[in-house]
KOLRORO-537689 format. One line per field, with one value per residue (C-alpha): residue in three letters; residue number from 0; x negated, y, z negated. Coordinates in steps of 0.05 Angstrom, whole numbers, always signed. Layout:
// residues N
res = c(ALA / ...)
n = c(NUM / ...)
u = c(X / ...)
v = c(Y / ...)
w = c(Z / ...)
***
This chain:
// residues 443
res = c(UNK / UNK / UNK / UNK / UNK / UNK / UNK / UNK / UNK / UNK / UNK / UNK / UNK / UNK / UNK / UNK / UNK / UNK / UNK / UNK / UNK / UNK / UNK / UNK / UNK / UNK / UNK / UNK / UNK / UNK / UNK / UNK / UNK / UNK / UNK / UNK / UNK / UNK / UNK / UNK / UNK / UNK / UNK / UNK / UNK / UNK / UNK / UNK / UNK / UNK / UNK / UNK / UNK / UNK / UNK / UNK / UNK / UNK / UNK / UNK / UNK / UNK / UNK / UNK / UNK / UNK / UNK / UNK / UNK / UNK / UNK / UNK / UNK / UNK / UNK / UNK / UNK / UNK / UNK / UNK / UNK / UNK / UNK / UNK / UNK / UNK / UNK / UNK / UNK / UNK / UNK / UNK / UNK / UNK / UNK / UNK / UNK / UNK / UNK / UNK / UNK / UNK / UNK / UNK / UNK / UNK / UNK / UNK / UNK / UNK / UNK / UNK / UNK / UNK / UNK / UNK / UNK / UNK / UNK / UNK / UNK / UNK / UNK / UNK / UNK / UNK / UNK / UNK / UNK / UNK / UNK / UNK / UNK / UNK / UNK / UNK / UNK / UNK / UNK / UNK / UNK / UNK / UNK / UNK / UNK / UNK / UNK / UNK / UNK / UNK / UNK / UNK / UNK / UNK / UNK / UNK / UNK / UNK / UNK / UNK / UNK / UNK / UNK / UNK / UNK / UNK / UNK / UNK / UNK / UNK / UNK / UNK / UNK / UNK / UNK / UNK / UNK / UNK / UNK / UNK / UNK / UNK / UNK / UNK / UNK / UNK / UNK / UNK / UNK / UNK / UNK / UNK / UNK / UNK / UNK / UNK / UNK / UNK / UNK / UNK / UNK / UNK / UNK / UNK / UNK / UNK / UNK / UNK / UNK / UNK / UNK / UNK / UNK / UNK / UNK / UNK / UNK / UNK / UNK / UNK / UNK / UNK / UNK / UNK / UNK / UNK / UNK / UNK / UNK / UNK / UNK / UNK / UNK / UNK / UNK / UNK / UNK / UNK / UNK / UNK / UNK / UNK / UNK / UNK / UNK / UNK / UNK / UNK / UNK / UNK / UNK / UNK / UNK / UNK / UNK / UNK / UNK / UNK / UNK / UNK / UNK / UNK / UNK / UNK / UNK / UNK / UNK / UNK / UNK / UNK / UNK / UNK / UNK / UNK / UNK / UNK / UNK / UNK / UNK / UNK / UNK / UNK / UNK / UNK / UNK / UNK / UNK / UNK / UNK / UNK / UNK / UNK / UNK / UNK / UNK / UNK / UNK / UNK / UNK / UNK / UNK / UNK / UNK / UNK / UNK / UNK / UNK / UNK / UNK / UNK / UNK / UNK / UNK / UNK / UNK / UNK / UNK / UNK / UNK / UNK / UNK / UNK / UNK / UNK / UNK / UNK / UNK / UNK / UNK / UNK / UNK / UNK / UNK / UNK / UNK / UNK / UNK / UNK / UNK / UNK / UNK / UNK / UNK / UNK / UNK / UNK / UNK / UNK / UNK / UNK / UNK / UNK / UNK / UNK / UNK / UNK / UNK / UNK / UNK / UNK / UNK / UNK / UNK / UNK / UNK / UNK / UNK / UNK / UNK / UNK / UNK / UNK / UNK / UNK / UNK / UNK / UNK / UNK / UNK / UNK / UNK / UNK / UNK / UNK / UNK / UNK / UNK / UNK / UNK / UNK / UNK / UNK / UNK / UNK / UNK / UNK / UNK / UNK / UNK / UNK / UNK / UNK / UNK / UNK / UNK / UNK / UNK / UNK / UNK / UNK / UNK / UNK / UNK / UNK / UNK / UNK / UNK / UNK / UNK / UNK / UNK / UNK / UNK / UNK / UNK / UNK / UNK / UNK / UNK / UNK / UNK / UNK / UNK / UNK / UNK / UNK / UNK / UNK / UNK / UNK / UNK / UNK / UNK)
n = c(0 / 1 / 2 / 3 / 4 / 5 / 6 / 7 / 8 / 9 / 10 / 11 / 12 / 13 / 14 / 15 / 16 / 17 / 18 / 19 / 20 / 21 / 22 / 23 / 24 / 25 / 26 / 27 / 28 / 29 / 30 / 31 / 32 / 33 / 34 / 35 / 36 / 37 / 38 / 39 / 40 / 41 / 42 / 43 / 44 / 45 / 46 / 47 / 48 / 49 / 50 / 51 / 52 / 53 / 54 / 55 / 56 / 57 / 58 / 59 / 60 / 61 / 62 / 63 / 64 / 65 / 66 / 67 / 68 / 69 / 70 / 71 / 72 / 73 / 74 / 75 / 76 / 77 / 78 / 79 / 80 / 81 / 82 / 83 / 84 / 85 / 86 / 87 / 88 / 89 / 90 / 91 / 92 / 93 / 94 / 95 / 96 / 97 / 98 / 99 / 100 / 101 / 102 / 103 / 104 / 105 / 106 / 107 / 108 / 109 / 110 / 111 / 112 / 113 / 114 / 115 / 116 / 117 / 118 / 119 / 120 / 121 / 122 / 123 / 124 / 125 / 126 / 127 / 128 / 129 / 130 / 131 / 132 / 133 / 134 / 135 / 136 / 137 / 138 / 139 / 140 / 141 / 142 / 143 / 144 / 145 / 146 / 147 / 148 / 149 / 150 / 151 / 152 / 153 / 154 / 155 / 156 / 157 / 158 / 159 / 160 / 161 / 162 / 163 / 164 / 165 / 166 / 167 / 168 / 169 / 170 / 171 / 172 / 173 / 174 / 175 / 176 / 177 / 178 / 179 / 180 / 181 / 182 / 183 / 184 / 185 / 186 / 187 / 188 / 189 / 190 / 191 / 192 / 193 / 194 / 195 / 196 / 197 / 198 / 199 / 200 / 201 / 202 / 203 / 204 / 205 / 206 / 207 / 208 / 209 / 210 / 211 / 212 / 213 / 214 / 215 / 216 / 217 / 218 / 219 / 220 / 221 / 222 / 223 / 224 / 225 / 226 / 227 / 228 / 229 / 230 / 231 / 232 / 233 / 234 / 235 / 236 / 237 / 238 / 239 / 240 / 241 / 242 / 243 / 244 / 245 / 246 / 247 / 248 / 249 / 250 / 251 / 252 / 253 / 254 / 255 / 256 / 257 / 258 / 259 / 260 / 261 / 262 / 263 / 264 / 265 / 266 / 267 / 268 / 269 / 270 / 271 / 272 / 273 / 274 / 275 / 276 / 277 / 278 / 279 / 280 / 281 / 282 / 283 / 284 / 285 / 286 / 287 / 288 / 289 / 290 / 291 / 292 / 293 / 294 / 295 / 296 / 297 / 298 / 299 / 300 / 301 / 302 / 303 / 304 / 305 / 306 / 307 / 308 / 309 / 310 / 311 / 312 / 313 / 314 / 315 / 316 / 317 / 318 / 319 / 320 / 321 / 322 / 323 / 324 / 325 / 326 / 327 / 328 / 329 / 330 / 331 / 332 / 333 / 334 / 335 / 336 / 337 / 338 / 339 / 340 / 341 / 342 / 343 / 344 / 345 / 346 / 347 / 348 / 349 / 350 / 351 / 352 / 353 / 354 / 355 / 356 / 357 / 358 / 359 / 360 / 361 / 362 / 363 / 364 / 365 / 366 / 367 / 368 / 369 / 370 / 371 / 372 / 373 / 374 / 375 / 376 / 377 / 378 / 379 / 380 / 381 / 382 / 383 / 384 / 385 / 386 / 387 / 388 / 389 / 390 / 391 / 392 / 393 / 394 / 395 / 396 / 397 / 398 / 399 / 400 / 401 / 402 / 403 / 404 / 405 / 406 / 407 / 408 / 409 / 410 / 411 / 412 / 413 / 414 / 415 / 416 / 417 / 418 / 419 / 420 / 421 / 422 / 423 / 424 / 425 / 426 / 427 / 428 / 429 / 430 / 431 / 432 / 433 / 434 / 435 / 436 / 437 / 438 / 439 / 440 / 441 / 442)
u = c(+751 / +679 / +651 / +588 / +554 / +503 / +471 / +456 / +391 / +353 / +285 / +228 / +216 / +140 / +140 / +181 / +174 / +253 / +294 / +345 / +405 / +410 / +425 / +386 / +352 / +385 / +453 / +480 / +547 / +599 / +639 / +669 / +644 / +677 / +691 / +728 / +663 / +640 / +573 / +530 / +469 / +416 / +421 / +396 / +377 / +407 / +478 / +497 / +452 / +474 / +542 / +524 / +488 / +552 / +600 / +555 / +567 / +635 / +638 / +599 / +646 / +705 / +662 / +654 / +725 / +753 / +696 / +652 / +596 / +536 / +495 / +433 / +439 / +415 / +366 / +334 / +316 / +279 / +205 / +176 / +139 / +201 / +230 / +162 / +166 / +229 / +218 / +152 / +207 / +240 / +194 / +167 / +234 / +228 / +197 / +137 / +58 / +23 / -22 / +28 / +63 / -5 / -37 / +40 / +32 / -37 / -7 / +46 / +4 / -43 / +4 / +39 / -21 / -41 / +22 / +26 / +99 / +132 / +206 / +234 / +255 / +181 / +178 / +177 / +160 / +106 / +65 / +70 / +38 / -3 / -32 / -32 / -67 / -120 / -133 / -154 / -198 / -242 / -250 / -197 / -161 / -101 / -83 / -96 / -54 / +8 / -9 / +5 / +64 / +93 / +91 / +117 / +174 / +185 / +200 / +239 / +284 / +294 / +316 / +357 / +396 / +400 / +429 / +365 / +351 / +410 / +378 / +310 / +267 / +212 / +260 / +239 / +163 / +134 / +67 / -2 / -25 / -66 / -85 / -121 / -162 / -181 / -230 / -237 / -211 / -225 / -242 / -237 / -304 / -332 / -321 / -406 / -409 / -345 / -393 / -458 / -432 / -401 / -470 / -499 / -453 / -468 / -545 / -528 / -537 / -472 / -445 / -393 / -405 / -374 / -421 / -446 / -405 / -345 / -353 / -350 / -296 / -260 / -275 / -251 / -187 / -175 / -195 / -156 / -95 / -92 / -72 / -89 / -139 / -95 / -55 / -118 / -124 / -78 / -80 / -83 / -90 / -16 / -11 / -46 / -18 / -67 / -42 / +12 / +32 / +36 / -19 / +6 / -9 / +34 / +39 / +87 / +132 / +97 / +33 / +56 / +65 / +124 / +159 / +182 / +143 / +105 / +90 / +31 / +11 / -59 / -109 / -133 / -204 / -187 / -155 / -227 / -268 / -218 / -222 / -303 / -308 / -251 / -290 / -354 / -316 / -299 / -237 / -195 / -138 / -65 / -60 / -132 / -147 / -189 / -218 / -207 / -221 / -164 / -142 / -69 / -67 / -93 / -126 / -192 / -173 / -218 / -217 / -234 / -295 / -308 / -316 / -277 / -232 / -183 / -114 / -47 / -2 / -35 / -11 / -27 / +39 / +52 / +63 / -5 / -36 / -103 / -162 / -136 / -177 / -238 / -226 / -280 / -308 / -289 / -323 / -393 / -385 / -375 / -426 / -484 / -470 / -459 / -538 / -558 / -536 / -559 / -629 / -627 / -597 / -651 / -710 / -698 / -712 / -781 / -816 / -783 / -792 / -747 / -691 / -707 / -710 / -638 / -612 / -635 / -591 / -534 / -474 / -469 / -461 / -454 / -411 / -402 / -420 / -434 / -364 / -341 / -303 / -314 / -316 / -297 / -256 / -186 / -226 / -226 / -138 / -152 / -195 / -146 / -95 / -126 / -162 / -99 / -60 / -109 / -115 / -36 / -47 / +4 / +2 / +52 / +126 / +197 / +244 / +300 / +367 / +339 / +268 / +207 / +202 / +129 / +120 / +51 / +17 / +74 / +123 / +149 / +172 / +129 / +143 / +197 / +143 / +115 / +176 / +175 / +235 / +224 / +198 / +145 / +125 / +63 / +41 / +33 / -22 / -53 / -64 / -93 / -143 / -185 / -232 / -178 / -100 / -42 / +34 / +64 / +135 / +161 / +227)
v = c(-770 / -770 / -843 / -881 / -942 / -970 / -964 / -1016 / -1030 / -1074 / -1094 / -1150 / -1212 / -1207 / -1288 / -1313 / -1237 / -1237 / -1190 / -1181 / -1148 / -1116 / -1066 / -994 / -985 / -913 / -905 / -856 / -810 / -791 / -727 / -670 / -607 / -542 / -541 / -611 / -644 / -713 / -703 / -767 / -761 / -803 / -808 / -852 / -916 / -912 / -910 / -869 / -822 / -826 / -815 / -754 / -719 / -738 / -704 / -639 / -638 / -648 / -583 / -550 / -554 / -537 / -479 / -450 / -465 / -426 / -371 / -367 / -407 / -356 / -373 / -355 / -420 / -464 / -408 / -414 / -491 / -475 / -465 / -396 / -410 / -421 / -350 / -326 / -351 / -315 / -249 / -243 / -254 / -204 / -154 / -164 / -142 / -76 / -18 / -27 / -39 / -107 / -85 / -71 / -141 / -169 / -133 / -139 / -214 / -221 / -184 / -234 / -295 / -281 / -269 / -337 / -365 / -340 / -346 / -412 / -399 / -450 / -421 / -351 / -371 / -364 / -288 / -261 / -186 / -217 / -258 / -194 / -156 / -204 / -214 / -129 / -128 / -177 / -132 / -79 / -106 / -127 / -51 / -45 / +16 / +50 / +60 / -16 / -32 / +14 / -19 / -95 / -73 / -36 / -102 / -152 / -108 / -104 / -187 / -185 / -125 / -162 / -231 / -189 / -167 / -228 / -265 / -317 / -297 / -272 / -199 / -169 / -184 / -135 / -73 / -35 / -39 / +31 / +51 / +82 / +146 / +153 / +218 / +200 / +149 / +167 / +134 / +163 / +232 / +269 / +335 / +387 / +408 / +475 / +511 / +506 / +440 / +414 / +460 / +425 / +347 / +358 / +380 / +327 / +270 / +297 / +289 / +220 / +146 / +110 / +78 / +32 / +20 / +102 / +147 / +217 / +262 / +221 / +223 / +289 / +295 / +252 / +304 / +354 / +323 / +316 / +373 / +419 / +377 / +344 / +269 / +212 / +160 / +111 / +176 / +192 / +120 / +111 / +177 / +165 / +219 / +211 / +236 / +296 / +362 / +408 / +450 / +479 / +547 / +508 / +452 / +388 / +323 / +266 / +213 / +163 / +137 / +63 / +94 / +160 / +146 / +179 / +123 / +181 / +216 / +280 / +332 / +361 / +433 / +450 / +507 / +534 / +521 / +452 / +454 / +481 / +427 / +360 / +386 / +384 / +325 / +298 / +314 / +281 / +219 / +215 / +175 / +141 / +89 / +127 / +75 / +76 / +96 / +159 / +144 / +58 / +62 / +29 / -39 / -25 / +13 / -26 / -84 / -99 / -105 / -124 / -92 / -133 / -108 / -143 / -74 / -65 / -12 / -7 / +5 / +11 / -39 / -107 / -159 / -178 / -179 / -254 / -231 / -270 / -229 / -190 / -177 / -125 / -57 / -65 / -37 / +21 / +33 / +116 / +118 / +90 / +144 / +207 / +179 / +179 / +230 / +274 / +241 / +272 / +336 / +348 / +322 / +377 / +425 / +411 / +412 / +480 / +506 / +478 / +542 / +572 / +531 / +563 / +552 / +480 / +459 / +495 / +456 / +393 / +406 / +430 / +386 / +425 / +358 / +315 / +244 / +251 / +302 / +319 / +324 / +254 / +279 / +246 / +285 / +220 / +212 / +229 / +295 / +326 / +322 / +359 / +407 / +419 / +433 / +472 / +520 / +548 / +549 / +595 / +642 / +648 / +604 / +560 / +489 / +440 / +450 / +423 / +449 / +474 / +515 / +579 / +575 / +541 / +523 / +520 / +456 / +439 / +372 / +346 / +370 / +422 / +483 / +548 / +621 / +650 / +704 / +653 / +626 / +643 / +643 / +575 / +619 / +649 / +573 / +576 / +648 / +632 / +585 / +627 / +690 / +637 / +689 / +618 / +564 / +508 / +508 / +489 / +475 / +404 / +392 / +332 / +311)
w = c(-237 / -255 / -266 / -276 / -236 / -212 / -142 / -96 / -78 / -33 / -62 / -40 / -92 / -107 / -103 / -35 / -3 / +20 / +2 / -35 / -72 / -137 / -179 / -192 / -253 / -273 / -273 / -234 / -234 / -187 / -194 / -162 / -152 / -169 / -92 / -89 / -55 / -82 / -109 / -136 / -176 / -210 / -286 / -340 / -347 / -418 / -410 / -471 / -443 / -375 / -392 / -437 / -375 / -331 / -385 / -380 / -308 / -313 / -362 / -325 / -260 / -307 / -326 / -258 / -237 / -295 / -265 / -332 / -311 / -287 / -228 / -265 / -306 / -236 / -222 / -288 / -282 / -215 / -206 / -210 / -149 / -104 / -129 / -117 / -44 / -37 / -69 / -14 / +38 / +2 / +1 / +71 / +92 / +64 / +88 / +51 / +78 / +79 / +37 / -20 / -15 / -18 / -81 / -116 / -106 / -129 / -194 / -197 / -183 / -243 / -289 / -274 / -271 / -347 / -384 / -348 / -336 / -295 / -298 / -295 / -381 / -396 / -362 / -433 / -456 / -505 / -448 / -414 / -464 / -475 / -416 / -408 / -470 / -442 / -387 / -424 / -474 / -412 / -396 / -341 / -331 / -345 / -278 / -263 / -332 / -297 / -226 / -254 / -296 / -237 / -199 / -246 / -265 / -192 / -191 / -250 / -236 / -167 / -201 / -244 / -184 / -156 / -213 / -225 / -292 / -348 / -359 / -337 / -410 / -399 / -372 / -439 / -423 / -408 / -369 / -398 / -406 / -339 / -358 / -427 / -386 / -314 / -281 / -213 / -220 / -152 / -139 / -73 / -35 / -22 / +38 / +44 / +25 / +72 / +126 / +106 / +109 / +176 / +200 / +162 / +196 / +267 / +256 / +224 / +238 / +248 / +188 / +184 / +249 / +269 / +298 / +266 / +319 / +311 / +232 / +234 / +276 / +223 / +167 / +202 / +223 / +147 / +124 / +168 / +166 / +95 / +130 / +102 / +113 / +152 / +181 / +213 / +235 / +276 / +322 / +402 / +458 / +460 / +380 / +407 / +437 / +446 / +507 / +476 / +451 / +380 / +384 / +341 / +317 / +308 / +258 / +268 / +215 / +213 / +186 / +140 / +63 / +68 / +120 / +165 / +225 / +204 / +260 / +239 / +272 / +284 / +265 / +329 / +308 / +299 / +371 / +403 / +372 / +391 / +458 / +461 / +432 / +468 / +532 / +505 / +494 / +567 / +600 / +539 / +536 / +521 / +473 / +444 / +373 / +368 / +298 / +288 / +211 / +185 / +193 / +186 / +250 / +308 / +335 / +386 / +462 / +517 / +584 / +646 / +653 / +585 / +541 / +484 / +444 / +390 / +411 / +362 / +381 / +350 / +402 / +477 / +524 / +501 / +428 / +407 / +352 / +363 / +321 / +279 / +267 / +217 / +152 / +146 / +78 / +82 / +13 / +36 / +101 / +59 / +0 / +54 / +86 / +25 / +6 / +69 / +74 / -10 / +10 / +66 / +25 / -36 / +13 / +48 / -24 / -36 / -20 / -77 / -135 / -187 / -134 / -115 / -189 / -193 / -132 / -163 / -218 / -199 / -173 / -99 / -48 / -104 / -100 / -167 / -212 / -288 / -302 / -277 / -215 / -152 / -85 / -37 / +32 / +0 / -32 / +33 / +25 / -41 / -12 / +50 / -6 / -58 / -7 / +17 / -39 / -76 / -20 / -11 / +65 / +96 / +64 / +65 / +85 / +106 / +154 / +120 / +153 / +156 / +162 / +133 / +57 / +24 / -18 / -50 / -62 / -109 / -63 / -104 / -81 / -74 / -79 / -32 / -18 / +24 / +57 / +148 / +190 / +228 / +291 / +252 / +227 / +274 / +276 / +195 / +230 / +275 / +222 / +166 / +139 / +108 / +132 / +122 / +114 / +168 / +174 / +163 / +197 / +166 / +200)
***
C-alpha cells in the first residue's frame, strides 16, 4: 500500500556544530512497482501536493499492470541529449561510414540546438520546417535542405521504433526538388581532354602532397574503372592482379558504397601502365596503400629505418590507433591540373591567332564551364560511364545464372543485345573498340 512520510535526516546545527536528527523537508512516497519491488521517491514539501504526485504513481502502476500504460510516456520526460547519445550508438552499429554518423549528428545537433528542444515532445513538424525554411532563405541548397531532412527523419523514425516517442510527427515531410536547384551538377570529360590532364599531372608539381606521376596514375585508375574516390583509396599490391588471363582489382566490402566487395576487371591498357609505374615505385609494403588519398582507408606507419607509408589497417599490433590517412582535397588536384593542361593547350595556339582567341573561349579543360557543369574528381566516374555506354562498350554488370547482365550508372538494366555468357565476361574487355570502358563483377 502506497504511503507518505518523511525521511530521516542527519543535519549539523549552525550554532553548537553537532549533529543531529530530523526530519526531510519534502515528503516522500513509498509504493510498489508494477513488478512487486518497493520503490521510494522524493516528493513535495506540500503534502497535498505530495500526495497528488504519489496517487499518479500509483495509477500509473495500475496502468501498466492492466498493460495500457506505453513505454513512450518515461521516454518522453527524458532529455533529448541522452536519446541522442544512444541513437549514435545506434548508428555506429550499423553498417554505415564514420563519416555519415558524423555529418547525421551535426544535422541533428543544430536542429536541437535551434528549436531549443530539450525533450523528444518538442520534435514538432513546424520547428522542422521552420528551421528547413531558415536554411534556405540563407541561400543553401536543395540538396543540403534533403540532406538535413534525411537525417532528422532518420532519429525520429528510430525513436518511433523504439517506443520513445508515441508516433514519428514529421513522417509526412517530403524532400526538394534537387533537380530545379542544382548546384554542382557534374559533367564527363573528353577523351582529349581526359588525354591532356593525365599529361598535364605527370609534368606537375605535387599537390596535396601526391606527386604528378602518381596523380596520373590516379586518373587513370578512375577513369578506366569508374571506382570511387575512397575505392581507389584503399587499393594495395594485394587488391591488384595483374598476371592473370583476366587482370582485376579488388575493393573490399569496408570501402565500396555498396557494403559488398566489387571485383573489378581491368582494360589491358590499364594493366601495361600499373605495371610501369608499379616498377618505378620500387619494393612496396603488401599492406601499403598505392594512392593514400582518403582518410577512411588507412593510417601512417613507420618502418625501423624511420621512413614512413600508409598502410590499410589503422592500428599497431597492440590495437593503439594510428595516424589515420590525410584526407586529400581530389577537387584542388584535378582543378590545377585541369589549369595546367588548358594553359598548355591555349598556348600551342598562339601562332594562330584566330585559333588561340577560339581556345580562350571555349570550355575544352575547363573546371567549370559556361553552362554551370563542373568537370571534378568524381567527373572522371561519369566519363568512365558515359564513354562506353554511347559506343555500345562493356560498363557495369552483375553476375547473374546464365551469364553477365549490363546495368548502367543507376543500376538499371541494359539491352539484352549486350548481355555475354559469363565466359565471354572478359573477352567483352579485351575487344573494347573505345579509349575507356571495363567489366565490374560485384558479388
Amino acid at each position: 500500500m502506497a504511503s507518505l512520510y518523511k525521511k530521516p535526516v542527519i543535519i549539523r546545527d549552525p550554532k553548537t556544530g553537532e549533529k543531529i536528527k530530523t526530519k526531510s523537508r519534502k515528503w516522500w512516497g513509498r509504493y510498489r512497482d508494477a513488478y512487486g519491488t518497493e520503490k521510494r521517491v522524493p516528493l513535495a514539501t506540500d503534502r497535498r501536493a505530495a500526495q497528488a504526485m504519489l496517487q499518479d504513481l500509483v495509477q500509473k502502476v495500475e496502468r501498466q499492470q492492466a498493460g495500457l500504460e506505453d513505454p513512450a510516456d518515461d521516454q518522453m520526460r527524458r532529455p533529448i541529449k541522452e536519446h541522442l547519445a544512444d541513437f549514435e550508438v545506434y548508428m555506429k552499429s550499423k553498417d554505415v561510414t564514420a563519416g555519415h554518423v558524423r555529418e547525421s549528428l551535426t544535422h541533428i545537433r543544430k536542429m536541437i540546438a535551434a528549436g531549443r528542444w530539450r525533450t523528444t515532445a518538442d520534435v514538432t513538424a513546424a520547428s522542422v520546417v521552420r528551421y528547413l525554411a531558415g536554411l534556405r532563405e540563407k541561400g543553401r541548397s536543395a540538396q543540403t535542405h534533403n540532406h538535413y531532412l534525411k537525417s532528422i527523419k532518420h532519429f525520429a523514425k528510430w525513436l518511433e521504433q523504439e517506443r520513445r516517442i508515441f508516433r514519428n510527427p514529421i513522417s509526412h515531410l517530403s524532400r526538394l526538388n534537387v533537380k530545379a536547384d542544382r548546384r554542382h551538377d557534374r559533367r564527363p570529360l573528353a577523351s582529349e581532354e581526359v588525354q591532356l590532364l593525365i599529361k598535364a599531372a605527370e609534368d606537375g608539381p605535387p599537390i596535396e602532397g601526391i606527386s604528378g606521376p602518381d596523380r596520373a596514375m590516379i586518373y587513370q585508375v578512375a577513369v578506366w574503372t569508374g571506382l570511387r574516390k575512397a575505392e581507389i583509396g584503399s587499393l594495395t599490391i594485394r587488391s591488384l592482379d595483374l598476371d592473370s588471363q583476366v587482370c582485376t582489382a579488388t575493393v573490399p566490402a569496408a570501402f565500396s558504397k555498396h557494403r559488398r566487395q566489387d571485383v573489378q576487371i581491368l582494360h589491358p591498357y590499364l594493366v601495361k601502365r600499373l605495371q610501369v609505374w608499379l616498377k618505378a615505385r620500387g619494393d612496396l609494403e603488401p599492406d601499403e596503400l598505392l594512392f593514400p588519398i582518403s582518410a577512411r582507408t588507412g593510417a601512417e606507419v613507420t618502418r625501423e629505418d624511420g621512413t614512413k607509408y600508409y598502410r590499410r589497417h589503422g592500428s599497431d599490433g597492440a590495437g593503439k590507433p594510428l595516424p589515420p590517412v590525410p584526407e586529400r582535397h581530389t577537387f584542388k588536384m584535378i582543378r590545377q591540373d585541369l589549369a595546367a593542361a588548358r594553359r598548355a593547350w591555349i598556348a600551342n595556339a598562339e601562332r594562330d591567332p584566330k585559333e588561340h582567341r577560339r581556345r580562350q573561349r571555349s570550355d575544352f579543360l575547363a573546371y567549370r564551364n559556361h553552362a554551370g557543369l563542373y568537370a571534378d574528381f568524381h567527373s572522371i566516374r561519369h566519363t568512365f560511364i558515359t564513354s562506353g555506354w554511347h559506343q555500345d562498350g562493356v560498363i557495369l554488370c552483375d553476375l547473374c545464372h546464365d551469364g553477365v547482365e549490363f546495368i548502367d550508372e543507376k543500376r538499371q538494366p541494359l539491352p539484352s543485345s549486350l548481355v555475354l555468357p559469363a565466359h565471354q565476361g572478359d573477352k567483352g574487355v579485351q575487344r573494347l573498340p573505345v579509349l575507356y570502358g571495363s567489366v565490374r563483377f560485384a558479388r
